[in-house]
C-alpha positions, 0 to 999 in steps of 0.5 A, spaced: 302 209 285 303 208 292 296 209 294 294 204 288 299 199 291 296 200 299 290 199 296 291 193 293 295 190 299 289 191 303 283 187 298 289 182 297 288 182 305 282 181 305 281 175 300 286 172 304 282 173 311 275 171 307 280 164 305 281 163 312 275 165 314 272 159 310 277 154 313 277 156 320 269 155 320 270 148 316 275 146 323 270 149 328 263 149 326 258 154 329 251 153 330 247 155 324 244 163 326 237 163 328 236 169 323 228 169 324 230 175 329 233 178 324 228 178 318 223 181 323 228 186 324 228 194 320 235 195 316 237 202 316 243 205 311 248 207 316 252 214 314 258 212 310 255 205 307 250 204 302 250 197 304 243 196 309 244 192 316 241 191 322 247 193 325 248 201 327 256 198 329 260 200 322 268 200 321 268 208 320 267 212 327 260 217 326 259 222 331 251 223 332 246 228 335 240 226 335 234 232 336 233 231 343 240 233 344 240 239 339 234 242 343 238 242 349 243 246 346 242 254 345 244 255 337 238 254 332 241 255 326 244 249 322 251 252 322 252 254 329 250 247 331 255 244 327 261 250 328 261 247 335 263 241 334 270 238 336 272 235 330 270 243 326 276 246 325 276 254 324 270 258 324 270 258 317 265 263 313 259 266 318 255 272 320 262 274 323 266 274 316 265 281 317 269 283 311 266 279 306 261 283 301 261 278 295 256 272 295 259 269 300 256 274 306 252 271 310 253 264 309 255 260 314 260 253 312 263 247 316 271 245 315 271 238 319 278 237 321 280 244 319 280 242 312 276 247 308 269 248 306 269 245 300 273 238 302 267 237 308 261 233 303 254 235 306 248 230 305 241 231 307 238 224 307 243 221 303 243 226 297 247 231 296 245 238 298 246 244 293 253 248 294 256 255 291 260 256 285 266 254 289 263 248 292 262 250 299 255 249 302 252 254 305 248 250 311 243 256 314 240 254 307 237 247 311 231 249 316 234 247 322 227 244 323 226 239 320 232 236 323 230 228 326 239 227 328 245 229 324 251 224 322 258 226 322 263 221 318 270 222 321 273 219 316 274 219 308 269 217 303 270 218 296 268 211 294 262 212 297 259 218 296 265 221 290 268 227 289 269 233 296 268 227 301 276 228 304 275 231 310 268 228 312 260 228 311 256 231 315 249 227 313 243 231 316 236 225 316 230 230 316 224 228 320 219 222 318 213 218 321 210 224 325 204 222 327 202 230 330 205 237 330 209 240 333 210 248 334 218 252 338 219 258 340 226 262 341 229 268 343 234 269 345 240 275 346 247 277 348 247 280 356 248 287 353 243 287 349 244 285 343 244 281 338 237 279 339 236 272 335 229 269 334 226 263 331 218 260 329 217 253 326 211 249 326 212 242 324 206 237 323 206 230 320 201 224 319 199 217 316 192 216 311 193 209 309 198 208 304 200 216 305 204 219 310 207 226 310 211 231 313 210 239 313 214 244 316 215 252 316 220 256 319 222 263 320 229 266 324 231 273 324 238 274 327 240 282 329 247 284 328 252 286 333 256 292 332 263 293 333 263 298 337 260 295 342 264 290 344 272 292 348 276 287 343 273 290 337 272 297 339 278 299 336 283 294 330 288 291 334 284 292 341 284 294 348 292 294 349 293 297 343 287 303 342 291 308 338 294 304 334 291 301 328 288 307 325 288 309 319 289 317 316 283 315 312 278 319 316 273 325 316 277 331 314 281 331 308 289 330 309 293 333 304 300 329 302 303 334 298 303 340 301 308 345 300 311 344 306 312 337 305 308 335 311 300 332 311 296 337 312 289 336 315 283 340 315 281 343 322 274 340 325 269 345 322 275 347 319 274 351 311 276 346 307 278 351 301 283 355 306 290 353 308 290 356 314 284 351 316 289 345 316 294 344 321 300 338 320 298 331 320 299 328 327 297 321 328 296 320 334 289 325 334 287 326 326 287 317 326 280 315 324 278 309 328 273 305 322 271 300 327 266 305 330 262 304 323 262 297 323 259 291 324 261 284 327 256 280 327 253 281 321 244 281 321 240 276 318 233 274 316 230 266 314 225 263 311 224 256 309 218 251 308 219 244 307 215 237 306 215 230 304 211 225 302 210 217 301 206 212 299 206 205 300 204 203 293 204 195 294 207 192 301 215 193 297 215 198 292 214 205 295 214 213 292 217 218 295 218 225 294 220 232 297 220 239 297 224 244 301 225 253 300 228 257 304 231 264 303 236 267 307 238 275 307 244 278 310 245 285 312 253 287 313 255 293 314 262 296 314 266 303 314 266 308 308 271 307 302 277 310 304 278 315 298 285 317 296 290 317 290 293 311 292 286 307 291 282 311 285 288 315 282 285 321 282 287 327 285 283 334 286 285 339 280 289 345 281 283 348 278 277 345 283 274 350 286 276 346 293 283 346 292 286 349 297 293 349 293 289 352 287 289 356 282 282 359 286 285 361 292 290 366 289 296 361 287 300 363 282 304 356 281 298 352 283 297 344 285 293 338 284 292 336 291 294 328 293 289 327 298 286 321 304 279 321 306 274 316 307 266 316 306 264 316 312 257 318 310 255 312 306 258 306 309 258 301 305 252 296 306 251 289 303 245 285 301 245 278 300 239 274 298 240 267 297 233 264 296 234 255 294 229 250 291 230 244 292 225 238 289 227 231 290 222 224 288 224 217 287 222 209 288 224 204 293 222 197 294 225 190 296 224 184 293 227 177 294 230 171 290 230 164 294 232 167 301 237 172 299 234 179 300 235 185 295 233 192 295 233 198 290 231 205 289 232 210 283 231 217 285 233 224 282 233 231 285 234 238 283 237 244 287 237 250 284 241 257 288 239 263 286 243 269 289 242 277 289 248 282 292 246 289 294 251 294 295 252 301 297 258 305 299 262 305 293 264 311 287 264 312 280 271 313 278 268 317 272 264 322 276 268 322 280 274 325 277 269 330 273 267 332 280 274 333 283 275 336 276 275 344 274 270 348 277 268 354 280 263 358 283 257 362 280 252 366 283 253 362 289 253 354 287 259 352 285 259 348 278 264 343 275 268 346 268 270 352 267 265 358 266 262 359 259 264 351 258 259 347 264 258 340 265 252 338 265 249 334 270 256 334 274 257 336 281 263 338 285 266 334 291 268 338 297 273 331 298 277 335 303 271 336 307 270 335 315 264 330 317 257 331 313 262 335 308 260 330 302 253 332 301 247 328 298 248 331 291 255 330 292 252 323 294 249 321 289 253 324 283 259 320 284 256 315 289 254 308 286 250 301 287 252 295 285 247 289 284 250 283 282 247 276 281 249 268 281 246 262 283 248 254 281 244 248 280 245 241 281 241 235 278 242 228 280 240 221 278 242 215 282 239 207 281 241 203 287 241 195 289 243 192 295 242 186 299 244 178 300 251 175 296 252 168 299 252 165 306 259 164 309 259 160 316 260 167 318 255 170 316 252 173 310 256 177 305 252 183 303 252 188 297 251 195 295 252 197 287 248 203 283 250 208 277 250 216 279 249 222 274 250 229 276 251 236 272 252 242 276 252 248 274 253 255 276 254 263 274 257 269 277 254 276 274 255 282 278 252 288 275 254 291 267 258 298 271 262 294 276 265 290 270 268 296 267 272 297 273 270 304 274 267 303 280 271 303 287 269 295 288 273 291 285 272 290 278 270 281 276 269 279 270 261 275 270 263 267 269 259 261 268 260 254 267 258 247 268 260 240 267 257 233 269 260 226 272 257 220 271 259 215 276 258 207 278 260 204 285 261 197 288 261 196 296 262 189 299 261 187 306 265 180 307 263 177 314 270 172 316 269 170 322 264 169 327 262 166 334 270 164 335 275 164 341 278 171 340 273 173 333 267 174 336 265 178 329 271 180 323 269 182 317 271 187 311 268 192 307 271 193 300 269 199 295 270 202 289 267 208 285 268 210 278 266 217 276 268 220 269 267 227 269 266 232 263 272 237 265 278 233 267 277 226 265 276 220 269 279 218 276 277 211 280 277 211 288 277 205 293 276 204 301 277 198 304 275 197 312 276 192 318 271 190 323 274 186 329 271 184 335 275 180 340 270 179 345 263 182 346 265 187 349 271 191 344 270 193 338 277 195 333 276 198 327 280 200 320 280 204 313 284 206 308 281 210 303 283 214 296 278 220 296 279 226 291 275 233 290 274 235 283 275 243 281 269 248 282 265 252 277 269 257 279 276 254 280 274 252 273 271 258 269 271 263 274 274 268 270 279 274 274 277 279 278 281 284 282 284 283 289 288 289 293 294 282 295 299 283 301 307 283 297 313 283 298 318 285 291 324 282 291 327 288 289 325 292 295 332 293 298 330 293 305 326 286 305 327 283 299 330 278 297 335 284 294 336 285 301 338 278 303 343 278 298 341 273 293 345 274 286 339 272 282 334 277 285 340 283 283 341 281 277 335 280 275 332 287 279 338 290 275 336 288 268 330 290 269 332 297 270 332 297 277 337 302 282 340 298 287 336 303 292 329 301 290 323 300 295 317 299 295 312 303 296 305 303 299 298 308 298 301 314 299 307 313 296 312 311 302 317 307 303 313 300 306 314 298 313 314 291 313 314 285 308 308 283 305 304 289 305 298 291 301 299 293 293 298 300 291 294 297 286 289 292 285 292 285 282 287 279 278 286 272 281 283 267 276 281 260 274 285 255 271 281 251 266 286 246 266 285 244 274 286 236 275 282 234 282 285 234 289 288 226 291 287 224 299 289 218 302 286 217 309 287 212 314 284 211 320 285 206 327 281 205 333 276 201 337 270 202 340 269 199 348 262 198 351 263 194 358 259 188 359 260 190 367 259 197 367 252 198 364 251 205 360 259 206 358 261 207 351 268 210 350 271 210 342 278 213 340 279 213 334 286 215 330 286 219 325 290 221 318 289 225 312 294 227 307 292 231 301 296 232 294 295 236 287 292 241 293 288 246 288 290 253 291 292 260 289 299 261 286 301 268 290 303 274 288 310 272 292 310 266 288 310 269 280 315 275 283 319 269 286 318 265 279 321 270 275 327 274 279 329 268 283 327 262 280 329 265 272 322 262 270 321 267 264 313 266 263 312 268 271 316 275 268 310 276 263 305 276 269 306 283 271 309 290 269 312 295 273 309 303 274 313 309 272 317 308 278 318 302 278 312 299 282 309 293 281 302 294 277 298 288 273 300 282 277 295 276 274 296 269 279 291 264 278 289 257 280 295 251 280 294 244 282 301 246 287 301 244 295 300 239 299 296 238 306 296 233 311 293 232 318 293 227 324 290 226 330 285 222 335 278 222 337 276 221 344 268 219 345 266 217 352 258 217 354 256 214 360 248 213 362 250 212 370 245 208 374 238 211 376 237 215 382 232 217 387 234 224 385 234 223 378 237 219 372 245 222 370 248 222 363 255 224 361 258 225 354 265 227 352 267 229 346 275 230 344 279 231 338 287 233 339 291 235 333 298 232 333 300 234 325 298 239 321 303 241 315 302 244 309 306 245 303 305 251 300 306 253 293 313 256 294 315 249 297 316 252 303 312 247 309 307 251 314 307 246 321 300 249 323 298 245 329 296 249 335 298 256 331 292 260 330 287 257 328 289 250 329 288 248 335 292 242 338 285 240 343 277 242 342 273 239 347 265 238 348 263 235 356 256 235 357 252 233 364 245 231 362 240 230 368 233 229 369 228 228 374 220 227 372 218 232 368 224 236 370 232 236 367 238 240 366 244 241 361 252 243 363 256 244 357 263 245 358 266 247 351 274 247 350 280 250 346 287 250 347 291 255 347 295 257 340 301 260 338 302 266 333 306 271 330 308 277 333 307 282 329 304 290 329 306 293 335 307 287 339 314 285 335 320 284 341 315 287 345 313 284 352 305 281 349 310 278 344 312 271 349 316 267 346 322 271 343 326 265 341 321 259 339 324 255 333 319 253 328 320 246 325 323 248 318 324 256 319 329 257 325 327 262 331 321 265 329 318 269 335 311 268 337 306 270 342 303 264 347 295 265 348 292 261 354 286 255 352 279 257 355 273 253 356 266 256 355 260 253 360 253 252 358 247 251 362 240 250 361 234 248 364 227 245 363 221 243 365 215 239 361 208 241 362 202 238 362 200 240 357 205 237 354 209 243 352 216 244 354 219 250 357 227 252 356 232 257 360 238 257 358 246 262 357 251 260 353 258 262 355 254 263 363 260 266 366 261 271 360 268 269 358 272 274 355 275 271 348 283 272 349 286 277 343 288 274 337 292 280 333 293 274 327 285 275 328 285 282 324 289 281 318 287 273 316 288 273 310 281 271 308 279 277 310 273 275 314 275 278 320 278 285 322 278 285 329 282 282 335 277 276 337 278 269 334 271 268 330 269 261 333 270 264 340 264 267 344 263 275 344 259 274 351 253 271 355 248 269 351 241 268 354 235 265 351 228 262 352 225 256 348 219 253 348 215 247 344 208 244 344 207 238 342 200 236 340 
């Protein structure tokens, strides 16, 4: 209601503004405009209007990089471009989510202002692009070649764009009138020698009559960077803590429950069969280091082909159309899955043959061993291949009515994914539990049963065995490969018409209006065995969906005054669109906006807009599947709410048949060490098909300044604030023990059980429209062309985005004042110096973040990394923190045109080699894209590459 009623003030403005307008012109009449210059000149549709005009100046900021900017730089896919800009929050998906082995590995998404993937709207010319099932964009699916500039939309545009328009769009205009070709090469790798990337694209263009077309081709080829070579990701919680962070899980078998009561461990090249080959579990020597086999830049492949065409059908009607495939495959690798009972259930029978607590080693009382181990024989590797088809085709023309101008388009597209994920590494629990069953030795080969009664086809597992132990027939018996499908298609509709209203004194009053239809569809279909859940990968349900919108918009510019002491221009925007959608019914979102020019000179400018985002295909009907969650049960007397002392959690822990010593327990059994930490079992997260779309209301304020007296300098700052309601979000395993224990909401008690021992198992949380989010900062620009000198021609540009505020209500109503805390960060900042001289020039690129702030946890709690013992959180009291200093990354780069009209490129990211600071948030983020102590966004090294473009 408040969002309606700030809307309706603001048309009410307007009118009111128009009113005066109309009076203020009558009292000081303005020469009639010369508009001959005007007609001459080419409209342009600028990014965050429909409305067509000669004036590129418009009241919502836009951030452009044009392709002549971009080659100055050393990133070539779209995703790196875009991740590096001020207003892109936190690193979001990449080839650095390291830990992601489902359809999103591999994938590379941008979060302007922090906000999340899915509430960033990308557009290639004006059109949506296709997007996963969760609404994210994977912008490595668009060649990077075929990039003519990119627009970024700073503000809110629902009613312009509709749905997923909160935190901004980013507008990809794609190559057109090329009359030639075009051909670059890169290389480029790290200053140790990896991570080599290369790309080759060819790209040409030309007019025959009426036709003019464009073609391009690509294909880059990125090689991974393992873990194990970088310091801070050598080992889990990095160079300050190398030991600490291991696991048990490790080549060589660990017995839990041996007669003495301690683990045991198998010696190296030790029998795993005897006891006496174990010695007692020491942490600090028998630990397994599982970054030695991973990877932290993942390695990647792609392909693409691209063309459009139009064709002047008469001097106002054109058609056009375009056609773009690409191919994306990502390879990741991560360490083997760590076997044990607390992960498969199982243990090694008393009567397996490699039980060296069993009945064939003599034992009269013999024991199923608990056991730990993991597979490093087969680590576990992921495939994903992502191929897009896009088709797109539709008419435009112009046309007049007396003097008024009108232009209309009507166009449809087709976008379709579809997707492959290969995976090895992982176990058949069915096999396994045969393989780790009775067995015995028989004339030399040990086979599974007992004699007179063997099991056809079964191997036995040596679980307990040192490193190679797991041989390839043990491998393959119990090993298995997943090999899931999913894909989405997106097909839209649009008609549009703009053009002349009515001439005011001011100027013309001008209108875009059209109708939009688009279903989207999608699926998720991993393969019919990890269904069942007997495999060691997490068991999902296959899911699929679809729904559709059908939409109508208005937008109106209103000139109020112009060519006036004080009002050199003042003018409205006003829009409105209406979208119906098949799942959740129908919302209405409006934007109003303000343009003001004092003097030549100055510009000010406002809007306030209502957005939305609708539920995904997957917030929908993406089915549940399994998820190991970090927890705390508030039973747990030492970190429960029990231990606090709250009456509700105690008598409803008592009623549940809890003793009052209860703990809670992690994988092996032992009492947890901390809140939060890791179920034993695995839980179900799901959808929600009764989701309403996320609310957003932005605001923004700023003004533009282009000196009359200082040729070349432009400086805008902009403010900036999005608050977000209905926030679809995931309700947390915390949030359904708390419902039920502490807030007595009984239907919450009947979303889990409790084990034997009192453990929680079979937690299902799903998806509510629960939290709130909100965000303000401010938008610093400068460019600055200084006059030419003998030596050669300066350019400057600054970029800087500072975070004051960003709060988030989670789903237990607890606030999260984010600003400045991993991986919000108060400050991030771009400065350029561009300098050229004949066929000669160079690029100096300053990239800066500021420091943040994050818990202390792991080994540095209460000590000396730990900064900030006594630092008070808005809302939380004294929560201590750890301070982590900004750093700045310089680029350089260098290049010389040839004669030939080729271009030479040299240039090193990060030149001095900067070391990223270490982050221990880092390796528990709870997205699970990263398991190292470097923050994602930040450098790993000096990158050096080599460019090349020939024009002909």
């Amino acid at each position: 209601m408040k969002q309606k009623t700030l809307l309706a003030t603001a048309i009410a403005a307007a009118l009111m503004l128009h009113t005066f307008a109309v009076a203020a012109q009558d009292a000081t009449p303005a020469p009639a405009a010369d508009t001959s210059k005007a007609k001459s000149l080419d409209t342009v549709t600028v990014t965050g209007s429909r409305i067509r005009s000669v004036d590129v100046e418009t009241a919502q900021p836009v951030f452009t990089m044009s392709r002549q900017e971009i080659q100055k730089q050393g990133y070539v896919s779209v995703g790196d471009i875009l991740s590096h800009i001020t207003a892109s929050g936190s690193a979001g998906y990449s080839r650095s989510a390291s830990l992601t082995s489902n359809t999103y590995a591999g994938s590379a998404t941008v979060e302007l202002r922090g906000l999340g993937a899915a509430r960033t709207l990308v557009l290639v010319d004006g059109r949506r692009w296709g997007t996963n099932a969760d609404g994210f964009t994977d912008l490595d699916t668009i060649p990077s070649s075929i990039i003519e500039r990119i627009d970024v939309l700073k503000d809110g545009a629902s009613a312009i764009y509709g749905s997923d328009a909160i935190a901004g769009v980013i507008n990809i205009i794609t190559r057109t009138d090329i009359k030639g070709g075009d051909a670059n090469v890169y290389y480029g790798q790290f200053g140790k020698g990896d991570g080599a990337k290369q790309q080759y694209d060819f790209t040409y263009g030309n007019k025959i009559g009426k036709l003019s077309y464009v073609f391009s081709g690509s294909y880059a080829k990125d090689d991974p960077v393992w873990a194990k070579d970088r310091d801070f990701s050598r080992s889990p919680l990095g160079p300050r803590h190398s030991n600490s962070g291991l696991s048990g899980f490790g080549p060589g078998g660990l017995i839990l429950n041996d007669p003495s009561g301690n683990g045991l461990k198998l010696n190296p090249g030790g029998d795993p069969t005897k006891l006496g080959d174990y010695h007692t579990y020491d942490p600090s020597i028998d630990n397994f280091n599982a970054n030695q086999q991973m990877m932290l830049i993942n390695g990647a492949k792609r392909k693409s082909l691209f063309g459009k065409a139009t064709y002047a059908i008469t001097d106002n009607i054109s058609a056009h159309a375009d056609a773009t495939y690409t191919e994306r495959t990502a390879n990741i690798q991560i360490a083997g899955y760590p076997l044990g009972t607390g992960t498969t259930g199982l243990m090694v029978d008393k009567d397996s043959y490699y039980n060296p607590l069993g009945s064939q080693q003599g034992y009269t009382t013999p024991q199923d061993v608990e056991f730990l181990r993991r597979g490093v024989e087969s680590p576990r590797l992921t495939k994903n291949t992502l191929k897009t088809y896009r088709i797109g085709a539709g008419l435009d023309g112009v046309f007049q009515i007396g003097e008024r101008n009108f232009n209309w388009d009507v166009s449809g597209f087709f976008n379709k994914n579809k997707g492959d994920v290969f995976g090895t590494g992982n176990y058949n629990l069915i096999n396994l539990a045969q393989g780790l069953g009775p067995s015995f030795m028989d004339n030399g080969v040990v086979r599974c049963g007992r004699p007179g009664a063997v099991i056809a086809g079964c191997t036995p597992v040596n679980v307990l065995s040192g490193w190679g132990g797991m041989t390839p027939d043990m491998l393959n018996y119990v090993g298995v490969n997943t090999n899931g499908t999913y894909g989405t298609q997106t097909t839209g509709l649009a008609a549009n018409i703009g053009g002349d209203v009515v001439q005011l004194p001011a100027g013309m009053v001008q209108f875009a209006a059209g109708l939009e239809y688009r279903r989207e569809a999608g699926y998720n279909r991993p393969d019919g065995f990890s269904q069942t859940g007997n495999s060691t990968d997490l068991a999902s349900d296959s899911s699929s969906g679809k729904y559709n919108t059908k939409e109508a918009y208005a937008e109106l510019n209103i000139p109020v005054l112009a060519d006036l002491p004080g009002a050199k221009l003042l003018s409205v925007d006003l829009a409105s669109r209406y979208s119906k959608y098949s799942t959740f019914g129908s919302t209405t979102n409006s934007k109003f906006g303000i343009q003001w020019k004092p003097i030549d000179d100055l510009m000010f400018r406002g809007s306030i807009s209502e957005g939305f985002r609708s539920p995904t295909i997957n917030d929908l009907y993406g089915g549940q599947s399994q998820t190991f969650d970090s927890y705390t049960d508030p039973c747990d007397s030492r970190f429960g709410a029990v231990a606090s002392g709250n009456a509700n959690a105690i008598a409803a822990c008592r009623a549940a048949g809890l003793a009052p010593g209860f703990v809670q327990t992690d994988s092996a059994g032992k009492p947890v060490s901390a809140a939060d930490s890791q179920s034993t079992t695995p839980f179900l997260s799901g959808s929600n098909e009764k989701l309403k779309p996320e609310t957003s209301l932005s605001k923004t304020l700023g003004f533009v300044y282009s000196p009359s007296y200082v040729d070349g300098l432009n400086v805008s700052l902009d403010w900036y604030n999005i608050r977000i309601t209905n926030v679809i979000t995931s309700v947390t395993s915390n949030d359904v023990l708390d419902d039920c224990y502490l807030r007595g909401i009984q239907s919450a008690c009947g979303l889990f059980s409790r084990d034997p021992k009192g453990q929680v198992v079979g937690l299902v949380h799903t998806l509510s429209n629960r939290g709130k989010l909100e965000t303000e900062g401010y938008d610093l620009s400068l460019t600055y062309r200084l006059p030419k000198f003998s030596f050669g021609q300066f350019r400057v540009n600054v970029d800087t985005n500072y975070v004051s505020k960003y709060n988030q209500t989670l789903s237990n109503g607890v606030i999260s004042y984010s600003a400045g805390q991993y991986s919000n960060w108060r400050i991030r900042s771009n400065a350029n110096l561009d300098w050229s001289y004949g066929d000669f020039g160079a690029t100096w690129g300053v990239r800066y973040y500021s420091g943040l702030k994050e818990d202390c946890s792991f080994d540095i709690a209460g000590g000396p990394e730990c900064s900030l013992p006594n630092y008070v959180s808005p809302g939380q009291g004294i929560t201590p923190k750890r301070q982590i200093g900004g750093i700045a990354f310089n680029d350089l780069s260098v290049r010389w045109t040839a004669p030939w009209n080729g271009t030479f490129s040299v240039g090193a990211n990060n030149v001095f080699d900067r070391k990223s600071p270490i982050f221990y948030t880092a390796s528990s983020n709870t997205s699970g894209n990263s398991s190292f102590v470097g923050n994602p966004a930040y450098d790993i090294g000096r990158f050096w590459y080599v460019r090349y473009n020939q024009k002909f």
